[in-house]
C-alpha positions in Angstrom: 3.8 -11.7 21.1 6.0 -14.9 21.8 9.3 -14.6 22.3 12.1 -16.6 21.6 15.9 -16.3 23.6 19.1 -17.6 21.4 21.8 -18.4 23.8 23.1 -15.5 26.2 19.3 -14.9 27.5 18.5 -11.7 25.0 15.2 -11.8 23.4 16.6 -11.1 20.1 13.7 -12.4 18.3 9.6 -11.6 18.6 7.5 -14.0 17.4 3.9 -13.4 16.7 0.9 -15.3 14.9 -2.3 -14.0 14.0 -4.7 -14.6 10.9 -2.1 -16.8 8.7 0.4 -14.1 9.0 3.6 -15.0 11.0 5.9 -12.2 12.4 9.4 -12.0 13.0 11.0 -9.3 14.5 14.3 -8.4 15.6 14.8 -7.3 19.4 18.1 -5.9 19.7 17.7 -1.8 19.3 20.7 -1.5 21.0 23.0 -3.2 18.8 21.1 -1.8 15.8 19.6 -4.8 15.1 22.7 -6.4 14.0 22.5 -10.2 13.2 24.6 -12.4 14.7 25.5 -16.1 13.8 23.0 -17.3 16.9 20.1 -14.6 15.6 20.5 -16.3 12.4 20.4 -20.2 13.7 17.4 -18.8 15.8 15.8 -17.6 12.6 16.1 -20.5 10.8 15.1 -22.4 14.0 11.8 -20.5 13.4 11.3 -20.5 10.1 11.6 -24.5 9.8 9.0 -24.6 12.3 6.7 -22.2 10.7 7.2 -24.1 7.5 5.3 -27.0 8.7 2.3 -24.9 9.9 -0.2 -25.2 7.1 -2.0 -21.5 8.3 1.9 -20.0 7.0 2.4 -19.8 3.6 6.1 -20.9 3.5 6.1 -23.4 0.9 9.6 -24.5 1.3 12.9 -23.5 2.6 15.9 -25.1 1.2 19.5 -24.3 1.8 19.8 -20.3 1.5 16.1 -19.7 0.2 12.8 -19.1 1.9 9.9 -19.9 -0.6 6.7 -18.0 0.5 3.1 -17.1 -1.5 1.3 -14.4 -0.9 -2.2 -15.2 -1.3 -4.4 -11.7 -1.2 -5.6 -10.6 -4.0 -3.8 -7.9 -5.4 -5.0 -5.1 -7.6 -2.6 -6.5 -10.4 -4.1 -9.5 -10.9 -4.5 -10.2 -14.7 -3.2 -7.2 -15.7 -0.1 -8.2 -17.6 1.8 -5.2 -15.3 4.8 -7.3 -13.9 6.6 -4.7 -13.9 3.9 -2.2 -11.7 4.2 -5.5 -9.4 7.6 -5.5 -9.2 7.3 -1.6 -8.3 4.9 -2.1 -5.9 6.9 -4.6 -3.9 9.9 -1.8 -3.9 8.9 -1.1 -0.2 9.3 -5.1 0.6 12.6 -5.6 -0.6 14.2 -2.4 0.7 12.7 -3.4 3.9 14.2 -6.8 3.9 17.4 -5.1 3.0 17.5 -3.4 5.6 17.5 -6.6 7.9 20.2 -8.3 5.4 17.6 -10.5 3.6 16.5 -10.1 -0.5 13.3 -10.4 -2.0 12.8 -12.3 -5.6 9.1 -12.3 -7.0 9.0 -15.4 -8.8 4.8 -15.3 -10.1 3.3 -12.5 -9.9 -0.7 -12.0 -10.1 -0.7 -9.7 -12.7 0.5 -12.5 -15.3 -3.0 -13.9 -16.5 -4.1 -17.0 -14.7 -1.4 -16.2 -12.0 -3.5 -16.5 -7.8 -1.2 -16.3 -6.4 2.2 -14.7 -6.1 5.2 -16.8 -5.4 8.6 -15.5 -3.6 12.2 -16.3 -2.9 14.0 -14.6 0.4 17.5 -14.9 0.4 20.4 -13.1 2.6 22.0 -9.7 1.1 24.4 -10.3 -1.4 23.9 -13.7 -2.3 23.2 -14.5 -5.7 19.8 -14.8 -7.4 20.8 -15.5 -11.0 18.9 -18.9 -10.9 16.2 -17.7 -9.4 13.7 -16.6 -12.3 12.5 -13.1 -11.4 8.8 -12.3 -12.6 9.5 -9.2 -14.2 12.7 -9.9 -16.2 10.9 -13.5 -17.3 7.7 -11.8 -17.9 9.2 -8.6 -19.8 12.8 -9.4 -20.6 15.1 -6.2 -21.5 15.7 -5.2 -24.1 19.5 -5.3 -26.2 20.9 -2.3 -26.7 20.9 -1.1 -30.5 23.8 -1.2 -32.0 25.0 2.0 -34.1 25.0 2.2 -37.7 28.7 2.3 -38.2 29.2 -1.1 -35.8 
């Protein structure tokens, strides 16, 4: 695994390649893997440099967004289940939660004619309202009934 040192020396970042798949993991047990404004510039360092390696399927990364594909096929493919999608990838997004990062499926494969699943990463708590998220474009929800006497 590659390694890469943000200012002060610590190896706060892991870097590892293999098959397509790039890896980044964060290196500081000790402080509970808290991010810090250099982890951050490191990670961005990274990520612009991954973005231009065609094997990586970062497809963009402007301002606060990361735009990524996932390209194996998945069991939903044609299915018309965005919404078992979107439940599958429950696991992703808690995960990237945990390391102050949110997930947004944009395509999904389980939308006919869809190879491909496309996704937005963004940092906890920023907004996502114009991204369009698979399964609330695919299967909006539905209004509320209103009650006879309203």
């Amino acid at each position: 695994m590659a390694r890469s040192s943000p200012p002060g020396g610590e190896d706060a970042l892991l870097f590892d390649k293999r098959g397509g798949v790039a890896t980044l993991t964060l290196n500081r047990p000790d402080a509970r893997n808290a991010l810090t404004s250099a982890v951050f510039l490191d990670m961005e360092r990274m990520l612009l440099e991954i973005a231009g390696d065609s094997d990586v399927p970062i497809t963009k990364i402007a301002d606060d967004t990361v735009f990524a594909e996932i390209h194996i096929q998945c069991g939903h493919r044609g299915t018309g289940n965005v919404r078992g999608c979107h439940r599958m990838m429950e696991y992703d997004r808690k995960m990237l939660e945990r390391i102050g990062g949110q997930l947004v499926i944009l395509r999904s494969q389980a939308e006919p004619g869809v190879k491909i699943c496309k996704l937005a990463i963004r940092k906890a708590g920023a907004s996502t309202a114009d991204l369009a998220h698979a399964h609330e474009r695919t299967h909006p929800r539905p209004v509320p009934a209103r009650g006879l006497d309203a």
